[in-house]
C-alpha positions as CSV (number, residue, x, y, z in Angstrom):
1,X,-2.9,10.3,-25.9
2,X,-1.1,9.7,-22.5
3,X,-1.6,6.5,-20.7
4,X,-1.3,6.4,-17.2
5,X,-1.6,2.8,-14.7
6,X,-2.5,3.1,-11.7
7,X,-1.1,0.3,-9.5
8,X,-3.4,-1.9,-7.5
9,X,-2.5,-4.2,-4.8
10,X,-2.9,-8.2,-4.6
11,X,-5.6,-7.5,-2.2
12,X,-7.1,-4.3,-3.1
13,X,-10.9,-6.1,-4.0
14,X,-11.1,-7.2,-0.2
15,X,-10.5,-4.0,1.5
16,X,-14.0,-3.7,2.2
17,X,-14.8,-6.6,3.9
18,X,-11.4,-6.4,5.9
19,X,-12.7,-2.8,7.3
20,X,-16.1,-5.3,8.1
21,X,-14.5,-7.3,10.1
22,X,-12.2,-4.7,12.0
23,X,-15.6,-2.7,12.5
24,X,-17.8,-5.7,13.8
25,X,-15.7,-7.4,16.0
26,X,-15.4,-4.1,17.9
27,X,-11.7,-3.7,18.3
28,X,-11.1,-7.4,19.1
29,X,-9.9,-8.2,15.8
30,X,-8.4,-6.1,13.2
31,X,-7.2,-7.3,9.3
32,X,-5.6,-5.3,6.3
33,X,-3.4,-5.6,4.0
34,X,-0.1,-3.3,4.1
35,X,0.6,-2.9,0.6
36,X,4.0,-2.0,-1.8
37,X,6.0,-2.8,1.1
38,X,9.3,-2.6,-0.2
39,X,11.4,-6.1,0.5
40,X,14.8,-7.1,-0.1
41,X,16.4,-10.2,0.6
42,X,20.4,-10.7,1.4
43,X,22.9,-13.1,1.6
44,X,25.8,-13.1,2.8
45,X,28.4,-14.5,5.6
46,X,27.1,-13.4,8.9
47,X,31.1,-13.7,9.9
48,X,31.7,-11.1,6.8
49,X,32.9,-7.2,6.6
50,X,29.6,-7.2,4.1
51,X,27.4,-8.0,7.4
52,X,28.6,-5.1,9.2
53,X,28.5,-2.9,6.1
54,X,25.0,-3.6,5.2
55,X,23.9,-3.0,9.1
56,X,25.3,0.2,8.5
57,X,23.9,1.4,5.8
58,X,20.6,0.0,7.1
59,X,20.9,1.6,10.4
60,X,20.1,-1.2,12.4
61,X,22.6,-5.1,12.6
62,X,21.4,-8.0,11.4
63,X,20.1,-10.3,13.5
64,X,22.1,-13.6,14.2
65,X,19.4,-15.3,16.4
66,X,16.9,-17.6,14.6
67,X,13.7,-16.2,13.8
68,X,14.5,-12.5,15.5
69,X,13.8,-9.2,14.2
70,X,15.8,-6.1,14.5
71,X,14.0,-3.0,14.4
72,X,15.3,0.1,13.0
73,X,13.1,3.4,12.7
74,X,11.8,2.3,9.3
75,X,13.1,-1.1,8.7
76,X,12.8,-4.4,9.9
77,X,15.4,-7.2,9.2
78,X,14.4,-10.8,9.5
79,X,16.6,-13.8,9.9
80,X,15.2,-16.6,7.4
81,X,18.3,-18.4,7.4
82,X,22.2,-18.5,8.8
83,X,23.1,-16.5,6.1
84,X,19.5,-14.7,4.4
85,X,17.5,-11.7,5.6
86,X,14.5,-10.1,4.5
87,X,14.7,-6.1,5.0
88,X,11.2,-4.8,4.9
89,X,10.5,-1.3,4.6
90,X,8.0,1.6,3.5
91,X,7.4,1.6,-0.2
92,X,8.8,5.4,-0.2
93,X,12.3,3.3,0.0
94,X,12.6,2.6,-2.9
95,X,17.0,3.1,-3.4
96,X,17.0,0.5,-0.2
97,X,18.7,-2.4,-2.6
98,X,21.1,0.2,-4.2
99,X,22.2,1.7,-0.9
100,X,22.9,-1.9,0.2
101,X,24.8,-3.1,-2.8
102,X,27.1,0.4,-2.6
103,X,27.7,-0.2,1.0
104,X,28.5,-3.8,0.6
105,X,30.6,-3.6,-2.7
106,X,32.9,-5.9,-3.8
107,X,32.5,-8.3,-0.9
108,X,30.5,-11.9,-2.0
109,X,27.0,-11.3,-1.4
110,X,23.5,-11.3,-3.3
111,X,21.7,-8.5,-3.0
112,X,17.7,-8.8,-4.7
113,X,14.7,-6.5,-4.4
114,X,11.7,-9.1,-4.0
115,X,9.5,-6.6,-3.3
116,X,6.6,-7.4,-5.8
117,X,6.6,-11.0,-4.4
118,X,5.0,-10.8,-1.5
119,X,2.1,-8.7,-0.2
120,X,1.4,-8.0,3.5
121,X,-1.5,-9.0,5.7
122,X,-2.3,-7.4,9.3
123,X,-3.6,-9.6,11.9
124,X,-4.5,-7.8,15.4
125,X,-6.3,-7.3,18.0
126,X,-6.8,-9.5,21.1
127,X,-8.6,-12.8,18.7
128,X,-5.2,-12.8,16.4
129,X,-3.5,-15.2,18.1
130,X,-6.7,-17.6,18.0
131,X,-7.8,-16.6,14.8
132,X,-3.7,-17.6,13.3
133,X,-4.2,-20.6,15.4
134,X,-6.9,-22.1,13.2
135,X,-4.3,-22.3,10.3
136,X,-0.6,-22.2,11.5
137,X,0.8,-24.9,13.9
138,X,3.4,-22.4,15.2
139,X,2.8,-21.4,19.2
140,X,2.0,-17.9,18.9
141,X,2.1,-17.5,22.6
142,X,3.9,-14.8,23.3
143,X,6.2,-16.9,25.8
144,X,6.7,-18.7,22.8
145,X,6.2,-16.1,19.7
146,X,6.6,-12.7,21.4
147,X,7.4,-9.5,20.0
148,X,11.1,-9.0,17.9
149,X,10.0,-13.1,16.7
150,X,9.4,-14.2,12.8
151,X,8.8,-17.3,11.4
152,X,8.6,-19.5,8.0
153,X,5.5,-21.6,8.5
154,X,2.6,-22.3,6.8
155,X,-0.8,-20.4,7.3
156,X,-3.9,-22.5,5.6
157,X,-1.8,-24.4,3.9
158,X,-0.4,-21.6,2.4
159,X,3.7,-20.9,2.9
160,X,4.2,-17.6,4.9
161,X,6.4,-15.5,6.6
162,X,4.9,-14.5,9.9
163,X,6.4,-11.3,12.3
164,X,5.1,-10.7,15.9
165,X,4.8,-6.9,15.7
166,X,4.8,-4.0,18.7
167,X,2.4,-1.8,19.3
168,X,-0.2,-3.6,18.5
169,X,-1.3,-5.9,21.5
170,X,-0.8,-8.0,20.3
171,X,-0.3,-8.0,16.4
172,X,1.3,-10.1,13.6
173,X,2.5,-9.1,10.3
174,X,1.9,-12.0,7.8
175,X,3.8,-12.0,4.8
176,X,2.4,-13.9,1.8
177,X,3.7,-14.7,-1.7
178,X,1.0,-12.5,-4.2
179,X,0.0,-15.5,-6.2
180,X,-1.7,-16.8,-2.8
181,X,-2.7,-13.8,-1.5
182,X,-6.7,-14.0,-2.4
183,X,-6.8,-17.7,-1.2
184,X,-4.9,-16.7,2.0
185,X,-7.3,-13.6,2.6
186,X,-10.8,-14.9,1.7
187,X,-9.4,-18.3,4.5
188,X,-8.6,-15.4,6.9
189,X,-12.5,-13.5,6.6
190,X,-14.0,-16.6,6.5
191,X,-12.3,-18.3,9.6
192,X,-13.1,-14.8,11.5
193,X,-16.8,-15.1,11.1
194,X,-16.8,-17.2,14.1
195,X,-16.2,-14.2,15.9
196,X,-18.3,-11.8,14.9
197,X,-21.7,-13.0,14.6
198,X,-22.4,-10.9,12.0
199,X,-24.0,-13.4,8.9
200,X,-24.3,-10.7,6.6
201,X,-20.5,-10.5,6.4
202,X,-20.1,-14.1,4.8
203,X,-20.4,-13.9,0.7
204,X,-20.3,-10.3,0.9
């Protein structure tokens, strides 16, 4: 007899109440969790022909400004570090590490899909900035934090990587390692009750 598994993300159990709280604070805040991301992280010398290469093959440079994004039609690249990224894409892209080790070849470099490390949370809507700003001690003003912006910080306590995202007015991606994922989610629905009035929603 076949076995099949069907995969289930980190945060699968709070999808409900997520949809809740998007639904009962009428537009003003919005959570979910965007799972199966794909997510690779690379090192290499920023000054290196393997820099150039791997900005080719992902269609969009590495950024060499601290805590900047650059945005490609699928991907995102992160700077965490003079010489570390973090390309996130959809989980359809799944040769991304490959491609990036072909393009880069021989030159010194460390190429490492991290992908089932980390899941990732949505934050939006106009209360995301004061809802983060319960937890993180980052300014998310957008003088400060605007969009093409990321950050290491810590959200509750818990260490994360957070993205100020377009389109979404404003809206953060907030990248969490799995382990911490429940703890970081039930802190999020539980600090947004203060916006909703809505009692039922707590121990739901």
């Amino acid at each position: 007899m076949a076995h099949t598994t069907t995969r289930r993300s980190p945060l699968a159990h709070a999808a409900d109440r997520f949809t809740a709280v998007t639904r009962n604070s009428r537009g003003a805040l919005r959570l979910a969790e965007l799972p199966f991301l794909t997510q690779i992280t690379v090192r290499l010398d920023p000054k290196s022909p393997a820099a150039k290469a791997a900005g080719l093959a992902l269609g969009v440079p590495l950024p060499l400004s601290p805590n900047t994004v650059n945005r490609g039609a699928e991907l995102a690249v992160l700077w965490l570090g003079p010489d570390e990224w973090l390309v996130v894409g959809p989980a359809t892209a799944t040769d991304l590490a490959e491609r990036l080790r072909t393009a880069i070849g021989d030159e010194p470099s460390a190429v490492v899909d991290v992908s089932a490390q980390r899941t990732t949370l949505l934050v939006a809507g106009p209360l995301s900035r004061d809802l983060l700003a319960q937890g993180c001690s980052l300014d998310l003003h957008p003088r400060a934090f605007g969009i093409g912006h990321c950050a290491q910080t810590t959200l509750a306590r818990a260490q994360v990587v957070i993205v100020a995202r377009d389109g979404l007015k404003p809206g953060f991606w907030v990248l969490v390692r799995s382990s911490y994922s429940g703890y970081l989610a039930a802190w999020l629905l539980d600090a947004a009750t203060e916006y909703l009035g809505r009692p039922a929603l707590q121990g739901r």
